[in-house]
VOTIMI-878887 format. One record per residue (C-alpha): residue number from 0; x, y, z. Coordinates in nm, 4 decimals, always signed. Layout:
! VOTIMI-878887
num->NUM&u->X&v->Y&w->Z
...
***
This chain:
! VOTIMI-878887
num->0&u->+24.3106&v->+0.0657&w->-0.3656
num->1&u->+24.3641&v->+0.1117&w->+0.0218
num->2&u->+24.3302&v->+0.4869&w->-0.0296
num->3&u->+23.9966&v->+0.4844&w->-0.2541
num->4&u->+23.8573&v->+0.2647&w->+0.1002
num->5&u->+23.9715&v->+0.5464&w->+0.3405
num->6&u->+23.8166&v->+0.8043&w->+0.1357
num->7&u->+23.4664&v->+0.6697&w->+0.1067
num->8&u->+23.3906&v->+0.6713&w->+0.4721
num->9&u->+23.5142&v->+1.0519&w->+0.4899
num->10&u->+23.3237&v->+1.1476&w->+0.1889
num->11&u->+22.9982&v->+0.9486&w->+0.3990
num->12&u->+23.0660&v->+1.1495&w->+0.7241
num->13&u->+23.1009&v->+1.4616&w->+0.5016
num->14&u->+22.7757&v->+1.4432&w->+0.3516
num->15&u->+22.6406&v->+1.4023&w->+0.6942
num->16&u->+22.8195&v->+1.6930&w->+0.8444
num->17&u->+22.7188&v->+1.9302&w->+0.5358
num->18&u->+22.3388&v->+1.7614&w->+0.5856
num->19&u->+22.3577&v->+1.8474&w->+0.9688
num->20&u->+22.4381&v->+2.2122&w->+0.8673
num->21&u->+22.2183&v->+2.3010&w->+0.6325
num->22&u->+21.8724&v->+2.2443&w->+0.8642
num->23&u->+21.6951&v->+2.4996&w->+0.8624
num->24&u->+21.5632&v->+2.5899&w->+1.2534
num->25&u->+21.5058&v->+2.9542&w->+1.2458
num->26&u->+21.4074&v->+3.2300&w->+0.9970
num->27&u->+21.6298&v->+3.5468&w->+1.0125
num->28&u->+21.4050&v->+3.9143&w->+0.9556
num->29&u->+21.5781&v->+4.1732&w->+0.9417
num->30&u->+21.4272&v->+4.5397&w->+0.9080
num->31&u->+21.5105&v->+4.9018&w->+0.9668
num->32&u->+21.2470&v->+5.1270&w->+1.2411
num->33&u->+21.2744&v->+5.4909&w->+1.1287
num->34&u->+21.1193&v->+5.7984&w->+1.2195
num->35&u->+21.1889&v->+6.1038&w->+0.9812
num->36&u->+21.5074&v->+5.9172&w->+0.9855
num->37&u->+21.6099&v->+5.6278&w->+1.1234
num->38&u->+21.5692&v->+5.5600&w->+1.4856
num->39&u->+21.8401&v->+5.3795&w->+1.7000
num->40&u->+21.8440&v->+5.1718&w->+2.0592
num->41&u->+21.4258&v->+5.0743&w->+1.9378
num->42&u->+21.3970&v->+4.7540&w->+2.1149
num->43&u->+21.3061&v->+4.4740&w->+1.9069
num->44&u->+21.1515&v->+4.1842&w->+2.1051
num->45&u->+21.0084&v->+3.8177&w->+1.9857
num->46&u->+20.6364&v->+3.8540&w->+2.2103
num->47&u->+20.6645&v->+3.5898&w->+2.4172
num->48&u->+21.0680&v->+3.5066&w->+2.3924
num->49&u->+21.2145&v->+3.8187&w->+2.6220
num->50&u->+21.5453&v->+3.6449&w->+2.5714
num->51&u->+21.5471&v->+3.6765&w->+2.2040
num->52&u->+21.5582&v->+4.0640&w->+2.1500
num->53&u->+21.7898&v->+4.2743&w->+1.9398
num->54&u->+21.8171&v->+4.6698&w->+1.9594
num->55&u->+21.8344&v->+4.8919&w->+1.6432
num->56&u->+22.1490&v->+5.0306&w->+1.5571
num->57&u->+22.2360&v->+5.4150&w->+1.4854
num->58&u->+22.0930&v->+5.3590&w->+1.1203
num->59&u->+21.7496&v->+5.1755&w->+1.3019
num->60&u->+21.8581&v->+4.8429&w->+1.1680
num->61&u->+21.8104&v->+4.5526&w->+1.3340
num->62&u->+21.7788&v->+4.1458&w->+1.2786
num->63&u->+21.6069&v->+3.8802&w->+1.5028
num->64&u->+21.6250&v->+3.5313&w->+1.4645
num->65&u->+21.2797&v->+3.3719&w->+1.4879
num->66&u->+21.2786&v->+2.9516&w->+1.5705
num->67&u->+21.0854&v->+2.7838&w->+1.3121
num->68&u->+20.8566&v->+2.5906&w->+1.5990
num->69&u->+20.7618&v->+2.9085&w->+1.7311
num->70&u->+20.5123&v->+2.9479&w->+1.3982
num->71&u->+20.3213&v->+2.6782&w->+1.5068
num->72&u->+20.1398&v->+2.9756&w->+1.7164
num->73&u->+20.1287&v->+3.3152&w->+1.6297
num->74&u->+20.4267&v->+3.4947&w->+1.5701
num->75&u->+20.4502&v->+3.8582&w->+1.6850
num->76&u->+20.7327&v->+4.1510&w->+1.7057
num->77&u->+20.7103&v->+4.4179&w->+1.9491
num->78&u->+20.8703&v->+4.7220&w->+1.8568
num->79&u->+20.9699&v->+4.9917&w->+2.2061
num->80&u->+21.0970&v->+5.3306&w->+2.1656
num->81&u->+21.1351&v->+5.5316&w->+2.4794
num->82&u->+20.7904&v->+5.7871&w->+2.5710
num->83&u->+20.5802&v->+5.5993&w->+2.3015
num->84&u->+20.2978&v->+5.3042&w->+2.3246
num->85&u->+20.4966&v->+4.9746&w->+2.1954
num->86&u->+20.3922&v->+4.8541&w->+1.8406
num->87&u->+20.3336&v->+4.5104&w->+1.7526
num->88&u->+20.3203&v->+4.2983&w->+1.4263
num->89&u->+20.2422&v->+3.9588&w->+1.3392
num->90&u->+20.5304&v->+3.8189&w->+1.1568
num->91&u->+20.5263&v->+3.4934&w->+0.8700
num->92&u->+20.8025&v->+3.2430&w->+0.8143
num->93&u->+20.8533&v->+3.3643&w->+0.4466
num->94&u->+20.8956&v->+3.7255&w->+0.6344
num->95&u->+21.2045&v->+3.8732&w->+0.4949
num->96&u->+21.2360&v->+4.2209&w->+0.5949
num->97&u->+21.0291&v->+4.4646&w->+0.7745
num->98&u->+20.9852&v->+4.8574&w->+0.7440
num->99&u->+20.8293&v->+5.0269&w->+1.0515
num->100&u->+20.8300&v->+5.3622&w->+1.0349
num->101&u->+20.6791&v->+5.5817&w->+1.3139
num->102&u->+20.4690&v->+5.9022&w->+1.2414
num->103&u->+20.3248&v->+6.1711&w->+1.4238
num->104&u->+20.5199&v->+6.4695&w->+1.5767
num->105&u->+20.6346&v->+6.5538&w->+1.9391
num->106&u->+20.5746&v->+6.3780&w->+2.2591
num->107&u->+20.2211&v->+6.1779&w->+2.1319
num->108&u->+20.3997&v->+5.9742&w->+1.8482
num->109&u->+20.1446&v->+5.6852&w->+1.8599
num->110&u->+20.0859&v->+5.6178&w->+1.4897
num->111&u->+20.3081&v->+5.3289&w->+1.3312
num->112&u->+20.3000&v->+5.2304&w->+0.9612
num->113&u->+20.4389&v->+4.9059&w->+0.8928
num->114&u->+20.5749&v->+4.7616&w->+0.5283
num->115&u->+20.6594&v->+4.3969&w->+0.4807
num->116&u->+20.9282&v->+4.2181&w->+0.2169
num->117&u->+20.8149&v->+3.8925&w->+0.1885
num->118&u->+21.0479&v->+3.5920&w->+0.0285
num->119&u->+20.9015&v->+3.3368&w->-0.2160
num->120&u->+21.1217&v->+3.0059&w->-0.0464
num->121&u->+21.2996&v->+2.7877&w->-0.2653
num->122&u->+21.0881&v->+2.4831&w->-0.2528
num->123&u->+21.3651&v->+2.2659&w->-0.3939
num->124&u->+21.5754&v->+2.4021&w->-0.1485
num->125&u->+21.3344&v->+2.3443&w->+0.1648
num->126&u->+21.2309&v->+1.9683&w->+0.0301
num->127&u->+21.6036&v->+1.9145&w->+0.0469
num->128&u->+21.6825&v->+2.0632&w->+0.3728
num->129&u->+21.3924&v->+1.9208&w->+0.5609
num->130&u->+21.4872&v->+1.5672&w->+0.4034
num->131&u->+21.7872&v->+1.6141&w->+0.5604
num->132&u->+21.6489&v->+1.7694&w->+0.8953
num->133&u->+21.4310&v->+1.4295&w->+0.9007
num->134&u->+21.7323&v->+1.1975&w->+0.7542
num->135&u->+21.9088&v->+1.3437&w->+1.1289
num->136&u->+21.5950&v->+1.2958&w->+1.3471
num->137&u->+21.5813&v->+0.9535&w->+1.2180
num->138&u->+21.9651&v->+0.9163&w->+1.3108
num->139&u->+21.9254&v->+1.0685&w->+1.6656
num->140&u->+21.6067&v->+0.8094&w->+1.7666
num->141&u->+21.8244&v->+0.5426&w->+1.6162
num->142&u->+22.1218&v->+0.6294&w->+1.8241
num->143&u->+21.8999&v->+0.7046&w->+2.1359
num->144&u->+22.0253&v->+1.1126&w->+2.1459
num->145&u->+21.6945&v->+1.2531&w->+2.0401
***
């Protein structure tokens, strides 16, 4: 009996914990930037955010995390590659993965072509999670930590 009482309040605070985890507060894209093949050290940068940048790799992948809040505004990625005007999209919080692939040939590259993957959410799965994001607000202005 004493042990079924101990583990009810751990299974509580593990519900919580697993709860706490599972909010949802950015969207991740991720996307390759090619050329006739792919094009590394493109900067990838969140318009706005300068601090939340990534930089394709040697296979011109790359992945930026987007906060959620920030698509209460227009969203928009800017795309830089050294000796060419920058490039920027509007980006969508069901954007999955992007395709930009610049065209043109020697030093007056200017013409980008862009292809989007979008994701069909889960609505079960985001009523859940935004339940639970609401569930820990609630906790927080109760507790006074908001």
């Amino acid at each position: 009996m004493i042990l079924l009482f101990v583990l009810v309040p751990l299974c509580g605070q593990a519900q919580a914990t697993a709860a706490k985890d599972t909010i949802i507060t950015h969207i991740e894209i991720t996307g390759i930037v090619k050329d006739l093949s792919p094009l590394p050290k493109v900067i990838v940068v969140e318009k706005g955010y300068k601090n939340n940048t990534d930089i394709t790799d040697s296979l011109g992948r790359f992945t930026i995390k987007v906060q959620l809040e920030h698509f209460t505004e227009k969203v928009y990625l800017r795309f830089e590659v050294l000796n060419v005007p920058p490039h920027e999209i509007e980006v969508f919080p069901d954007t999955k993965s992007i395709e930009v692939q610049l065209s043109g040939k020697g030093p007056t590259k200017s013409k980008w072509k862009t292809e989007f993957i979008f994701e069909k959410p889960d609505v079960k799965e985001l009523i859940l999670k935004r339940i639970a994001f609401l569930i820990e607000q609630a906790r927080n202005v109760k507790e006074g930590t908001h």
